[in-house]
N, C-alpha and C positions, 0 to 999 in steps of 0.2 A: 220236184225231186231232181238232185242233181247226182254228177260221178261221185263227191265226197259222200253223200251219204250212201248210195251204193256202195263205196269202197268202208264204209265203217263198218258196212253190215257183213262183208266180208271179213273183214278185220276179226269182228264179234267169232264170227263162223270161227274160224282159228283160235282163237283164245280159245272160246268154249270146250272146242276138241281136244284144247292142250291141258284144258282144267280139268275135263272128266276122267281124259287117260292119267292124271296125275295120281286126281285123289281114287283112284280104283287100285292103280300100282301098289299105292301107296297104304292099303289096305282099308281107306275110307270108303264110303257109299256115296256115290257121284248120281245115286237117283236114277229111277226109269221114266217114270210118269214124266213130271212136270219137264224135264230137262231134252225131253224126245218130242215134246210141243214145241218145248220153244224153240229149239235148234230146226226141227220143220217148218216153222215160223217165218225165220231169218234165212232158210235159205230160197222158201218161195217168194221169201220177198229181192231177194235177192238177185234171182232167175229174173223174174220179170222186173226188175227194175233195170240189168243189166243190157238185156232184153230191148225194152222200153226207149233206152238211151242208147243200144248202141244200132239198132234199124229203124229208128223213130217210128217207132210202133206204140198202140195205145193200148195193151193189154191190163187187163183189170188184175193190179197188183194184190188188193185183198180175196180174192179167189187162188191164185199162185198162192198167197199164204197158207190160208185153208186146205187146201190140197196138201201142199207140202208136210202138215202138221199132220193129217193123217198117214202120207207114205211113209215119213220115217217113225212113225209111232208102230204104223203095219209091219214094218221088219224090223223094226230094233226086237220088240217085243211077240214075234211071228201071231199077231191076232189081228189078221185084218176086218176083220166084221166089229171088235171091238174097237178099232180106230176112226173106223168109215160110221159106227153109230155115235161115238164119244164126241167127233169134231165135228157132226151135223148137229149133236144137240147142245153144245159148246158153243159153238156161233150161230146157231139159228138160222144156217145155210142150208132147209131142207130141201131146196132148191139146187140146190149143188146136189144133192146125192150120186147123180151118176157118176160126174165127176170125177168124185171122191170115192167112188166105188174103182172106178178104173184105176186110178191112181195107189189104191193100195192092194187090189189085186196084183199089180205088176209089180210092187214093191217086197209083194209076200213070194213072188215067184222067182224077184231075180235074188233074192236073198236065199232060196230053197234049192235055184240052180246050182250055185255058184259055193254054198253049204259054207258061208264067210259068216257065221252068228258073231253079233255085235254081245248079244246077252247069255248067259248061261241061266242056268236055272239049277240050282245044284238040291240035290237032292236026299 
């Protein structure tokens, strides 16, 4: 793994953000589920590939993933217990759980502090 693919995953990161806020403006449905995986996805991989290559360090990038797809799934959609059990039996990291418990704890909290909701829920 080198900077290009780092940098494409970043790239990804961007478009994604600029697709979702499109088709929501836009008065289409840009999705919660799937699209709050995958953008967790790409940005833990992201984080540690970044990481990885820029202190040569050897941090286990498929774990950053997994994490990542639970934190931003825990505050996009404020359900962190349904993000930390969905991506533990998603990837079969039930070995992660703590991890991924911390990881969308903190996600659920600093999205609760900060009262920035990405999603509504309209009623």
């Amino acid at each position: 793994m080198g900077w290009p693919l780092v940098l494409v995953a970043g790239g990804v990161m961007l478009v994604k953000a600029f697709a979702c806020s499109a088709a929501n403006s836009g008065g289409g449905v840009a999705g919660d589920f799937a699209p709050t995986l995958f953008a967790g996805c790409i940005v833990g991989f992201f984080m540690a590939g970044a990481l990885n290559l820029a202190f040569h360090l050897d941090l286990p990038v498929s774990i950053f993933a997994f994490c990542g797809m639970a934190g931003v799934m825990a505050g996009t959609i404020r359900a962190p217990f349904m993000a930390l059990f969905l991506t533990a039996e998603m990837t079969g990291g039930f070995n992660l759980f703590f991890p991924l418990l911390i990881v969308s704890a903190i996600s659920y909290c600093i999205v609760i502090i900060f009262k920035g909701p990405v999603y509504y829920r309209t009623i």
